[in-house]
N, C-alpha and C positions, 0 to 999 in steps of 0.2 A: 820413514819409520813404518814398521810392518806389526798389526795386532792380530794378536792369536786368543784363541777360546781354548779351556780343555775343563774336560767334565771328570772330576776328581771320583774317584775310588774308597768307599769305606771309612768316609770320613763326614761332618757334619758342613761342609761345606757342600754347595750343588756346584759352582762355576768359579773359575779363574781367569780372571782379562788380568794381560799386561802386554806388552809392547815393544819389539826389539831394534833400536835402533844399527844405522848402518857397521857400526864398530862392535856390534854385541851386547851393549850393556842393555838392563833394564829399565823400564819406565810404567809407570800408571800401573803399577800391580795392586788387583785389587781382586777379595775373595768374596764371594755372594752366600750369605750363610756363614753358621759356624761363629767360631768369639767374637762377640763386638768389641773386645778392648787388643786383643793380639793380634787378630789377623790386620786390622789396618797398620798395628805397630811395623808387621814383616814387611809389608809394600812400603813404609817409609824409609827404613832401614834400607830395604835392597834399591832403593830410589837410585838410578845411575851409576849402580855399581855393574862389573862385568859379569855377564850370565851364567858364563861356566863353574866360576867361582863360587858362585852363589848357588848353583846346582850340587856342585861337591860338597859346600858347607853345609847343604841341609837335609844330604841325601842320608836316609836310610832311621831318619829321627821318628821314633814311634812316639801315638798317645793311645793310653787306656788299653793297652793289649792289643791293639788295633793290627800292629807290623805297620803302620804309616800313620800318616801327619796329614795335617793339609801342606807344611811346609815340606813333607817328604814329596807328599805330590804336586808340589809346584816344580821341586827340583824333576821332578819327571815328566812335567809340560814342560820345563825349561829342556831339556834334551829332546823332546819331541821339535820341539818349533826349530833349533840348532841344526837338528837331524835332515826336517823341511828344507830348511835353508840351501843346505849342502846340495841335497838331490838332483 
């Protein structure tokens, strides 16, 4: 299992840990900052589910005017670590 950091964008969260296992899926996603009731909900929800999938689901979701999420920008540390991977 490989952990990755990404430091979100415009949003109330500072930091994103989670975790890509050999097949893709996600693990241990968790956001530093930002909702106490939601953000733990999103890393439970995406607990073992496939990364890409869950990049697609939650790409492009805005809050407050913002143009992103913290769950938009998860979907785009999910592509970042993906992208890693490949290289």
């Amino acid at each position: 299992m490989e952990s990755f950091t990404f430091e979100p964008k415009r949003v109330c969260s500072k930091r994103i840990d989670f975790a890509l296992d050999e097949e893709g899926r996600l693990h241990d996603v968790k956001f530093m900052g930002g909702c106490p009731g939601n953000l733990p909900a999103i890393g439970r929800l995406v607990e073992g589910k496939d990364a890409k999938e869950i990049a697609d689901l939650l790409r492009g979701n805005p809050c407050g005017g913002r143009g992103t999420s913290c769950a938009d920008q998860l979907s785009i540390a999910i592509d970042e670590a993906l992208k890693s991977r490949t290289a």
